[in-house]
VOGU-3710 file (C-alpha; in Angstrom, 3 decimals, decimal comma):
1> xxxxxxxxxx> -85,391/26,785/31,239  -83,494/25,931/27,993  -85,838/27,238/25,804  -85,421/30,411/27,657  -82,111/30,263/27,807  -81,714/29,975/24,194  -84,116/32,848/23,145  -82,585/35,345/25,391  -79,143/34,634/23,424  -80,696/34,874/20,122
11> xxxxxxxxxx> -82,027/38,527/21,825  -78,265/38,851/22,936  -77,003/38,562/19,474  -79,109/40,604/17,889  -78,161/43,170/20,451  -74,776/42,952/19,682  -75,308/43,369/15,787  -76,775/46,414/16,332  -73,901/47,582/18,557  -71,461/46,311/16,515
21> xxxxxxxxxx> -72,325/49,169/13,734  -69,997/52,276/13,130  -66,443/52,752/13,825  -64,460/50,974/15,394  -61,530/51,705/17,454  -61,993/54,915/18,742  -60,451/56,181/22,376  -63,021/55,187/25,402  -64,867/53,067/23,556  -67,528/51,304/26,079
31> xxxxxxxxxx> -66,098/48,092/27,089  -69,644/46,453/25,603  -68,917/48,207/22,504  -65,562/46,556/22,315  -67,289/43,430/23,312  -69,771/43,797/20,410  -66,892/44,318/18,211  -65,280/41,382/18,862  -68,388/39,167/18,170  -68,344/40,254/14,516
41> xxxxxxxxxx> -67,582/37,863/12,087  -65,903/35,849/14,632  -66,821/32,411/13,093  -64,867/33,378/10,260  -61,832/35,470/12,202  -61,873/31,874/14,254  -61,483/29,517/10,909  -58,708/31,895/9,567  -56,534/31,850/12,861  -57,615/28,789/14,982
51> xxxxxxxxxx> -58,149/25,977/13,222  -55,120/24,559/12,817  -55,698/22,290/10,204  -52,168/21,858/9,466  -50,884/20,900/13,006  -51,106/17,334/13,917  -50,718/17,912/17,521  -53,913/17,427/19,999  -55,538/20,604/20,874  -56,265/21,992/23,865
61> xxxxxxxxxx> -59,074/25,099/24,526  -58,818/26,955/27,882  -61,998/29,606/28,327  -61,291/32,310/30,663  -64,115/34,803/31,342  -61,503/37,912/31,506  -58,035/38,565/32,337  -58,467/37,505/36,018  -59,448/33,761/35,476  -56,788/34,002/32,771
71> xxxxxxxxxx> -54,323/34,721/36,013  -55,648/31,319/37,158  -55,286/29,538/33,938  -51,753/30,634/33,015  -49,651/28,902/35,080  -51,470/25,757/33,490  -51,194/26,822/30,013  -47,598/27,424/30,705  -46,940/23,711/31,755  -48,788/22,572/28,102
81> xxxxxxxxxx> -46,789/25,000/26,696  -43,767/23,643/28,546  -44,838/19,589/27,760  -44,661/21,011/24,051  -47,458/18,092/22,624  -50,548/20,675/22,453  -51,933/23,723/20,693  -53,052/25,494/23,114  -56,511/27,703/21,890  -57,634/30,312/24,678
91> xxxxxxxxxx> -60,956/32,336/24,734  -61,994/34,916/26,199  -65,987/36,281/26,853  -64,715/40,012/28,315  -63,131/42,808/25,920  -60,116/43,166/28,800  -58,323/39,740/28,356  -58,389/39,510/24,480  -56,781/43,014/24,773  -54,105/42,234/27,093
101> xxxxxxxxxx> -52,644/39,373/25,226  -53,332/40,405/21,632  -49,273/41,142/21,004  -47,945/38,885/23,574  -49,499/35,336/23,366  -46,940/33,854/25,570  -46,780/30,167/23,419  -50,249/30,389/22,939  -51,290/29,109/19,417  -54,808/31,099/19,232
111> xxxxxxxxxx> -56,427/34,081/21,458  -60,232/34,909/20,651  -63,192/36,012/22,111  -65,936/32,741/22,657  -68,996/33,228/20,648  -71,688/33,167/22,236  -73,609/30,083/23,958  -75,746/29,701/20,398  -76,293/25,999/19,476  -75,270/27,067/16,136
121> xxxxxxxxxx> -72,054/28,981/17,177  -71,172/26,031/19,735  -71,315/23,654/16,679  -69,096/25,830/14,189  -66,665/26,514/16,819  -66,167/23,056/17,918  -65,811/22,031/14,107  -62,943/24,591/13,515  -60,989/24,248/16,876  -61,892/20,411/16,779
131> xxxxxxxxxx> -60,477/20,449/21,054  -59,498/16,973/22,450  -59,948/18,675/25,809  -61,658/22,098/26,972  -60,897/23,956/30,380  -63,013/26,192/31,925  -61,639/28,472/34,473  -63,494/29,274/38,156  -67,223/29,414/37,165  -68,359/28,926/33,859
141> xxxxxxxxxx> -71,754/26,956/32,885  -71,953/27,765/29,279  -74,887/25,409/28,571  -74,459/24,338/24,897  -71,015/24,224/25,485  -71,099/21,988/27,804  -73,634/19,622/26,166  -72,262/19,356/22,803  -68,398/18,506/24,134  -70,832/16,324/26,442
151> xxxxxxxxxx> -71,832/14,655/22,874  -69,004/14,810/21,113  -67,122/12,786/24,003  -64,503/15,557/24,887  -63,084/15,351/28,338  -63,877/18,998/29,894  -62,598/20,223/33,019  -63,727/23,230/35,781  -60,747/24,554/37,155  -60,500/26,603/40,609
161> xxxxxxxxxx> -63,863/26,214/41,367  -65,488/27,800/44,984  -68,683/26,325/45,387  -70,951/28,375/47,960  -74,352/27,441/49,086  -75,475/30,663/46,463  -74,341/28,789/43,403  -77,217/28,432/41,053  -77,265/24,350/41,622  -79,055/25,260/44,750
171> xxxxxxxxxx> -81,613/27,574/43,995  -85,336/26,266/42,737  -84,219/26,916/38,875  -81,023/25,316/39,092  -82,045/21,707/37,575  -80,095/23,379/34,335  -77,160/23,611/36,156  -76,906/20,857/37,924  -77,541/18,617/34,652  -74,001/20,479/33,369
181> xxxxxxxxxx> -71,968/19,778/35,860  -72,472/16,428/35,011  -71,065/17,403/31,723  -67,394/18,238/33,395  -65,287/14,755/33,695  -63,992/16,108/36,519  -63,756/19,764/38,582  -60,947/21,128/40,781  -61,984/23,080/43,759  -60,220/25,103/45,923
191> xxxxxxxxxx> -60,883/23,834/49,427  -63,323/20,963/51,347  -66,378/23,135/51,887  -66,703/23,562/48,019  -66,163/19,544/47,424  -69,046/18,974/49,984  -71,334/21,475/48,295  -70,575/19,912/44,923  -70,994/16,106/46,551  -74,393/17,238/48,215
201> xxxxxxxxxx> -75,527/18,470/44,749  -74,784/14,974/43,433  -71,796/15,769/41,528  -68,736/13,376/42,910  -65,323/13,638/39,930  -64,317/16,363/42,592  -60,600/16,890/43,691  -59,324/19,370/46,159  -55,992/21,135/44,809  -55,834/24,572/45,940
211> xxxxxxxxxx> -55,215/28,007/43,966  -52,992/27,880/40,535  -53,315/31,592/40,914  -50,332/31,172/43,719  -48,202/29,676/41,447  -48,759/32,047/38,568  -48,091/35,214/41,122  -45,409/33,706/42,833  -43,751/33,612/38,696  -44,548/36,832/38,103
221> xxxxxxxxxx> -42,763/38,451/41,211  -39,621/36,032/41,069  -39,331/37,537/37,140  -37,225/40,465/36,723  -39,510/43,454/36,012  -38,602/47,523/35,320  -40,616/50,512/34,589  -38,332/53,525/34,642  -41,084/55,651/35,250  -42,480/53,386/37,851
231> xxxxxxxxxx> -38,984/53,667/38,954  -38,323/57,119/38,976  -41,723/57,796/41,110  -40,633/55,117/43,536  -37,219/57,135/44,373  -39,545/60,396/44,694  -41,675/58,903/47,051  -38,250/57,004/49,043  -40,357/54,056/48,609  -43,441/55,364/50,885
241> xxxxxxxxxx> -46,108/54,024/47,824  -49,527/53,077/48,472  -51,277/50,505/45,617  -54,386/50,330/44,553  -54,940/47,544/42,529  -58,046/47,008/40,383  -60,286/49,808/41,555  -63,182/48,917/39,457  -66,371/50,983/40,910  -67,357/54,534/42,628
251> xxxxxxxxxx> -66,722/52,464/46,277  -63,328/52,286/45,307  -62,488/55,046/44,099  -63,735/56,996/47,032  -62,131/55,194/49,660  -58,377/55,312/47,993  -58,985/59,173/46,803  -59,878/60,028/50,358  -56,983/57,920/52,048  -54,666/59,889/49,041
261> xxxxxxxxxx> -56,147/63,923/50,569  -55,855/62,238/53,758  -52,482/60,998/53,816  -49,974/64,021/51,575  -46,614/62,477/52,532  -47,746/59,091/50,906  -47,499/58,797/47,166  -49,836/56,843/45,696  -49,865/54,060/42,798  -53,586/53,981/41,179
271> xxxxxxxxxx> -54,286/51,078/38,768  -57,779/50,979/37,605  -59,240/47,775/36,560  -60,857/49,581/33,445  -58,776/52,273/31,143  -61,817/55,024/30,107  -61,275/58,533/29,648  -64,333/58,596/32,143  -62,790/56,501/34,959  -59,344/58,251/34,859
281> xxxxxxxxxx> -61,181/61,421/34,848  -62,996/60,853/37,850  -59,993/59,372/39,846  -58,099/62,495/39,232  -61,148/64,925/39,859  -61,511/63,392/43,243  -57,681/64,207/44,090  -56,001/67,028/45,955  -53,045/66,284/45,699  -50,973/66,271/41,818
291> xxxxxxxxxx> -51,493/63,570/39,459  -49,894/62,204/36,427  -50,682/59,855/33,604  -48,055/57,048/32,724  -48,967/57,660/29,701  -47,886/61,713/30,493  -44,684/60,994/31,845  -41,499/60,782/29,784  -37,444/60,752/30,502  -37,646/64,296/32,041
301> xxxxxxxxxx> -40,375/64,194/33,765  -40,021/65,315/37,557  -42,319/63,308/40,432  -41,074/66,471/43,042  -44,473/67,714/43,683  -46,251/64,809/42,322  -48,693/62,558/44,506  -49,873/60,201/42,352  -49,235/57,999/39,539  -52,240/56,610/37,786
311> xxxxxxxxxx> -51,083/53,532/35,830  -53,068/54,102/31,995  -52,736/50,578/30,539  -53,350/46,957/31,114  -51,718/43,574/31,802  -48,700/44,607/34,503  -50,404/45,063/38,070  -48,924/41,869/38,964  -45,263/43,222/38,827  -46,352/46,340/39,913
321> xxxxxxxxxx> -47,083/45,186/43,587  -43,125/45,110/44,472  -42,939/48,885/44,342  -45,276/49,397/47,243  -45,149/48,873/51,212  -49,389/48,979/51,411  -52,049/47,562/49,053  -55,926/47,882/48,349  -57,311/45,747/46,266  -60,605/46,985/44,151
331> xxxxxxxxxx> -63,770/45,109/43,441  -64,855/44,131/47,021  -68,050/46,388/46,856  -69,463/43,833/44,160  -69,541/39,771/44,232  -65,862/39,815/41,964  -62,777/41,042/44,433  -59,708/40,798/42,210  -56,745/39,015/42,947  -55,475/39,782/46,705
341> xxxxxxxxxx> -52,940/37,186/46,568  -50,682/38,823/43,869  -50,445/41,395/46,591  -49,505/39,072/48,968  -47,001/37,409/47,621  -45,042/40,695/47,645  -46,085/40,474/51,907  -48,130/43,613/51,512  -50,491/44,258/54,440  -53,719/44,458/51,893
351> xxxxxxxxxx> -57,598/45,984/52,016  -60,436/45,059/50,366  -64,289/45,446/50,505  -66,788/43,013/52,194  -67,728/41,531/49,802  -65,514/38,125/50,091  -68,016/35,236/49,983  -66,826/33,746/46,697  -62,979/33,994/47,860  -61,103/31,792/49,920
361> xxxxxxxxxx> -57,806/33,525/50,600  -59,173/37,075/52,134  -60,420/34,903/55,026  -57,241/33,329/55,432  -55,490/36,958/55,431  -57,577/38,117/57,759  -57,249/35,449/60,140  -53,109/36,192/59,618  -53,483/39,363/60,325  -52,425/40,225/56,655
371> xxxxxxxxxx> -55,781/41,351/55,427  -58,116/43,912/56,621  -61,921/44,657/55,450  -63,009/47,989/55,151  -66,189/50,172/54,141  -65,474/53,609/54,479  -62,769/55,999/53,978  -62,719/56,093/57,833  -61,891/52,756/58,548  -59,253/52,632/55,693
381> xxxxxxxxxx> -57,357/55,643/57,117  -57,475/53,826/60,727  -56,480/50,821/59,086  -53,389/52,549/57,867  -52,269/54,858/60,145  -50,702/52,632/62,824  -48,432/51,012/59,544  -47,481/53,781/58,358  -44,667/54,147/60,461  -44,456/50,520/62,302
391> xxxxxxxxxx> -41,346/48,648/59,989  -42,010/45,505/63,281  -45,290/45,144/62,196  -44,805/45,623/58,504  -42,313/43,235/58,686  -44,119/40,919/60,842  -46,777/40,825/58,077  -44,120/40,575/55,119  -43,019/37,487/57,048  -46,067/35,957/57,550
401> xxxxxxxxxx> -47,338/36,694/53,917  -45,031/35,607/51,676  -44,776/32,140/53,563  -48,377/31,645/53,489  -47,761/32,605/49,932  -45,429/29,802/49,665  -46,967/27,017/51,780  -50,119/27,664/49,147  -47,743/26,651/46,071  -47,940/23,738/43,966
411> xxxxxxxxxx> -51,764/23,122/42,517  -50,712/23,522/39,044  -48,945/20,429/38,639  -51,950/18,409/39,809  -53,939/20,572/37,308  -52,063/19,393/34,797  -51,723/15,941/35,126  -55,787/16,037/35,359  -56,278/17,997/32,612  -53,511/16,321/30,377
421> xxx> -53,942/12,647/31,361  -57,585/11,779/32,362  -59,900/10,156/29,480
//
């Protein structure tokens, strides 16, 4: 298995030099083009801005896979921040996180992409960054990662972790896997089914401490936030906004385009998970209604006759949820729904796809009567046309969302004290 493992990576890279070539920079760019990009000359891009060989203070590496796990991880990195004794080094593997952060690194001493899983990247990488502890965020099994921290004696920690019965420890090639969680001093999981799993699989440095990710979105929506062209759409529309957050594939997009022709005297809020020319043209070809840009809209622009707002840029869908009274939440047609809780801390009734094994929290919602699944456009439209009008119910669900919200609080101290203090 390793020695397959290892040869499809040296394929990988290759692949990526030859994607790498031409221009860079230009407008749609393919997200794997970007991610090609980023791989070039990144050993030496790392040594010029991470290796911090003039700060004496221990450092720190959190890996996120993209901007979502980063969610999860920030609430953490804001307490090392906070504690002030740590540089603080965070990768990325997807295109969409580096971007996000690359002008705001929020106390962060180093952003970069990870190389990839090459023994001879892991090495150089580790030599430059020289971690005292790593942190990797939900599910990430990088395998000579893990084995050379595992020989070079550096705690290493899996954050946020849901363990199914479809992780790869359990299938008839999963020997690999199992041998690297062995390589983690000690994972955090999100609730007691994932501990068992993890115990059964003979892996035992488990604690249970619930979702970070609460205590990040409960931040974001108790920090003052204003878009005046957010704003000025929101007074248009007399507050009557429907979100869609992180529409990331055709599924998506048809279900929130046909509630949009379905439903005129709603204005809707569009935030795709990926900014292409492509994907915005296809949102707005699907519409009946009129559609703007954010990106179109200046100090005189008039919402009168406009349906929809399609947000063109990343990194502020977490404040954006307070300008809506209804929520869908995009990727829950493929194994990765985004975040439904930074929707809920707002208490926004919220769809998603069906898609929900790997996620705790849309069961939850949907046992609360908070969340709702849905397939088709049909069964969104029925799922929003008795709240349309209902303000009992709405607030009902407000009232029940935000305090399960609240109640879910608190994991990022115990985080923190793992990640900081264990040997």
């Amino acid at each position: 298995m390793n020695i397959v493992y290892n040869t499809a990576l040296i394929f990988a890279k290759a692949v990526l030099n030859l994607f790498a070539a031409g221009q860079g920079g230009r407008p749609g760019e393919s997200k794997f083009r970007k991610f090609a990009r980023g791989q070039r000359r990144l050993t030496a891009r790392i040594r010029e801005e991470c290796s911090g060989t003039e700060d004496n203070r221990p450092t720190i590496w959190f890996h996120a896979a993209s901007l979502g796990e980063y969610g999860v991880a920030r609430p953490i990195i804001r307490e090392f921040v906070k504690d002030g004794r740590w540089r603080i080094v965070l990768t990325f593997f997807s295109p969409t996180g580096c971007e996000a952060l690359k002008d705001r690194h929020e106390g962060i001493d180093c952003v970069s992409y990870l190389p990839l899983d090459t023994r001879g990247n892991v090495r150089r990488f580790l030599d430059t960054v020289r971690p005292q502890r790593a942190v990797f965020i939900i599910s990430e099994y990088w395998l000579n990662y893990l084995e050379e921290l595992r020989r070079r004696s550096i705690p290493t920690f899996l954050i946020s972790a849901v363990i199914t019965r479809r992780a790869p420890f359990f299938k008839w090639y999963g020997r690999p896997y199992r041998k690297a969680l062995q390589t983690y001093t000690r994972i955090t999981v999100l609730n007691e089914e994932s501990r068992a799993n993890l115990e059964s699989s003979g892996y035992t440095s488990v604690t249970v401490t619930g979702d970070p990710l609460f205590d990040n979105v409960a931040a974001a929506a108790s920090t003052p936030y204003s878009d005046p062209t957010v704003e000025k759409f929101s007074r248009a529309a007399e507050g009557r906004i429907f979100i869609a957050g992180s529409t990331s594939d055709d599924n998506d997009v048809r279900l929130v385009t046909a509630l949009a022709n379905a439903n005129p005297d709603i204005h809707f809020l569009i935030v795709p998970h990926e900014i292409t020319p492509e994907s915005i043209g296809d949102i707005r070809s699907r519409l009946h209604g009129r559609s703007l840009l954010h990106s179109e809209c200046g100090p005189d622009t008039s919402f009168a006759y406009v349906q929809t707002l399609i947000i063109d840029f990343v990194g502020a869908l977490a404040y954006l949820y307070r300008y809506a009274r209804w929520a869908y939440v995009g990727g829950g047609f493929t194994p990765y729904l985004h975040s439904i809780i930074e929707a809920t801390v707002y208490g926004l009734p919220v769809a998603f796809g069906p898609e929900i094994h790997r996620k705790v929290v849309p069961e939850e919602l949907i046992r609360l009567g908070i969340g709702r699944i849905v397939r088709t456009p049909e069964e969104l439209c029925r799922w929003l046309e008795p709240l349309k009008d209902d303000d009992g119910e709405l607030r009902r669900i407000k009232e029940a969302a935000t305090s399960y919200a609240r109640s879910k609080c608190g994991a990022t101290e115990m985080i923190f004290r793992i990640c900081a203090c264990s040997q």
